[in-house]
Backbone as CSV, one residue per row, in Angstrom:
resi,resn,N_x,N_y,N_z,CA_x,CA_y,CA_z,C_x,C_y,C_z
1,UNK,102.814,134.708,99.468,103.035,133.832,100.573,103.052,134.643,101.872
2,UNK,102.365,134.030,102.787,102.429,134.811,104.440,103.813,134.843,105.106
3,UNK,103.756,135.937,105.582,105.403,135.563,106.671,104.872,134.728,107.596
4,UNK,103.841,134.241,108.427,103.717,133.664,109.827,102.133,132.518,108.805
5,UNK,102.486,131.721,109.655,100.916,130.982,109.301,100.569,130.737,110.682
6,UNK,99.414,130.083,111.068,98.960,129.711,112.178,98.473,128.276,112.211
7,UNK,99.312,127.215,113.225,99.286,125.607,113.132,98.858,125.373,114.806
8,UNK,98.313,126.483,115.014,97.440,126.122,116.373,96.204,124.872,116.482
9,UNK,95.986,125.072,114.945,94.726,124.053,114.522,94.720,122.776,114.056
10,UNK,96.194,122.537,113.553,96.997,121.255,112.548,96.707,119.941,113.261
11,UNK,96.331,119.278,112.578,96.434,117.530,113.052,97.695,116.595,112.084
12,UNK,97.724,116.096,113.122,99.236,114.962,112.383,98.176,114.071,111.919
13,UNK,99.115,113.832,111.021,98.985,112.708,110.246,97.818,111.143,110.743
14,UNK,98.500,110.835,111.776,97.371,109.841,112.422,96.499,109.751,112.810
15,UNK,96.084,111.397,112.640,94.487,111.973,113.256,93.862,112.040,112.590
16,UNK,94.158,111.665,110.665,93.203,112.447,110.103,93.213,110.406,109.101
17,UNK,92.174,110.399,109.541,91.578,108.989,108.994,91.923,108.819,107.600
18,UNK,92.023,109.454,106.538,92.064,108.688,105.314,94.074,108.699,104.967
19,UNK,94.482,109.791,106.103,96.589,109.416,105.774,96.277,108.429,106.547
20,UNK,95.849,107.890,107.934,96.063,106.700,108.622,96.436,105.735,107.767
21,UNK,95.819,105.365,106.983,95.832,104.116,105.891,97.203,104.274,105.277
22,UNK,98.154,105.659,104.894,98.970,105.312,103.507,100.142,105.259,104.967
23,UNK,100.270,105.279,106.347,101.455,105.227,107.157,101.701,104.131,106.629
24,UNK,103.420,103.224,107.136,103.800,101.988,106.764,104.779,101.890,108.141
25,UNK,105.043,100.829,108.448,106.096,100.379,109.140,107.206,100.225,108.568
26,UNK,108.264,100.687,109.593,109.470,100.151,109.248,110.371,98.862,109.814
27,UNK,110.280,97.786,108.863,111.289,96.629,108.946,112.164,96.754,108.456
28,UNK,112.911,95.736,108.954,114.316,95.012,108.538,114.078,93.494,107.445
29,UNK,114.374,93.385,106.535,113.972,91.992,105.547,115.207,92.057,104.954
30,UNK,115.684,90.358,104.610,116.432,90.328,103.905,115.566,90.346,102.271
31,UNK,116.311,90.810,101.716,116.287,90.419,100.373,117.539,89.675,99.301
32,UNK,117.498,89.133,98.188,118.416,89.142,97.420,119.155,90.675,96.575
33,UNK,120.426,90.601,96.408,121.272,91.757,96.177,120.315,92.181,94.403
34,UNK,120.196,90.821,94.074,119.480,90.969,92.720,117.792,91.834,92.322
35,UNK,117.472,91.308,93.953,116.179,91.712,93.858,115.893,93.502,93.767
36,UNK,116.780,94.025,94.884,117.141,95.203,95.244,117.326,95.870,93.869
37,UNK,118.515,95.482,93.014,118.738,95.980,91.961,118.016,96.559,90.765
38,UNK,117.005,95.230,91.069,116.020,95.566,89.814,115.392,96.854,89.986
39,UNK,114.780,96.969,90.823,113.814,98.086,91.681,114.516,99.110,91.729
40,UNK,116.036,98.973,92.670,116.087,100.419,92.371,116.728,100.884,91.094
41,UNK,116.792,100.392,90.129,117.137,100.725,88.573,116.211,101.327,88.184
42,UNK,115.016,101.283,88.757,113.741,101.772,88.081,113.501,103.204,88.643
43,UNK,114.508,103.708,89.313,114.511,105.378,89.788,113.934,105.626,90.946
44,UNK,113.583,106.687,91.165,113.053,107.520,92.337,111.490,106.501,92.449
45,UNK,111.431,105.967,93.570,110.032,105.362,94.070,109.581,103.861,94.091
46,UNK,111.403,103.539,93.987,111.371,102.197,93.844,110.991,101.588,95.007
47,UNK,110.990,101.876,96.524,110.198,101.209,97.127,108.724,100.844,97.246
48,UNK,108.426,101.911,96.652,106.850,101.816,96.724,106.688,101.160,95.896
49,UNK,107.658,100.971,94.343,106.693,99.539,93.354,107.200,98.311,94.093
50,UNK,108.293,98.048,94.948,108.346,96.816,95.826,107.067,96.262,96.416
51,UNK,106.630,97.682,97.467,106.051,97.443,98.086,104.429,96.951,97.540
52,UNK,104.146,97.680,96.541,103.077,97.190,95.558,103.366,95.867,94.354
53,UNK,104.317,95.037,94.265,104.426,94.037,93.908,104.138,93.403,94.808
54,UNK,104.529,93.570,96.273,104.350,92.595,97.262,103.102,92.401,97.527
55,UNK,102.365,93.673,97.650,100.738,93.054,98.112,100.048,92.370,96.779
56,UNK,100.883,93.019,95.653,100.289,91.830,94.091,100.376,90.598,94.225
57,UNK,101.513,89.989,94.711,101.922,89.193,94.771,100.545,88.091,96.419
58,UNK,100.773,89.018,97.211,99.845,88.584,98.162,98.421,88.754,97.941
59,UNK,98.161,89.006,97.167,96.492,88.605,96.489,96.279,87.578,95.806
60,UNK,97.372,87.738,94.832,97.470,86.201,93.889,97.419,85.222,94.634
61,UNK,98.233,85.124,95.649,98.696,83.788,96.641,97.991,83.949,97.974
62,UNK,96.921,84.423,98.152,96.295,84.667,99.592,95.587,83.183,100.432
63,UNK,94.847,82.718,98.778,94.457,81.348,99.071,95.905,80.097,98.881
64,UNK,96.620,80.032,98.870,97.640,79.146,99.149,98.476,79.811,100.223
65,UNK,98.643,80.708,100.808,99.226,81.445,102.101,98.046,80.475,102.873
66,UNK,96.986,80.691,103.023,96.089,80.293,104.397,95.796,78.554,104.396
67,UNK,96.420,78.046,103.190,96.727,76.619,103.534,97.778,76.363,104.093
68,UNK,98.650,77.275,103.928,100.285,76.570,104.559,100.488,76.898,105.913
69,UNK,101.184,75.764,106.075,102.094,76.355,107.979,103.156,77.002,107.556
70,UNK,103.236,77.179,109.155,104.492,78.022,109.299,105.997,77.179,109.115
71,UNK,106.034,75.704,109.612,106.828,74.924,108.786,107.141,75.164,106.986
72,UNK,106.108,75.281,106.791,106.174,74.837,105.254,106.986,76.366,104.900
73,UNK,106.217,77.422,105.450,106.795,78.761,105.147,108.259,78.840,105.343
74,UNK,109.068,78.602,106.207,110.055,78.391,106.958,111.504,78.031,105.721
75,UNK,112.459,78.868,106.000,113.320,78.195,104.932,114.871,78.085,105.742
């Protein structure tokens, strides 16, 4: 291993087109206490299978999402 490296040359993360894609935002959502549970029972990386149920979940239902209002969504 080097004592010194050189990061005169380094690009972040948002510069380099194919990490662009895996960034995520951070929200605030409620969830159920139950829901939480399940997931994180399942260990280290439980957000990310959340987060990949959710877009499962939003493929299945993409064509009944773009029929509904925002009423109907609304609880």
């Amino acid at each position: 291993m080097r004592k010194e490296y050189d990061f005169s040359h380094a690009k972040r993360a948002n510069q380099i087109p194919h990490l662009i894609a895996l960034q995520s935002n951070e929200e605030e959502i409620k969830l159920d206490e139950e829901v939480l549970a399940q997931f994180r029972q399942t260990g280290q990386g439980w957000q990310i299978r959340l987060n990949d149920a959710l877009k499962e979940w939003l493929t299945e239902h993409s064509n009944q999402l773009k029929n509904t209002s925002n009423e109907q969504l609304a609880i």
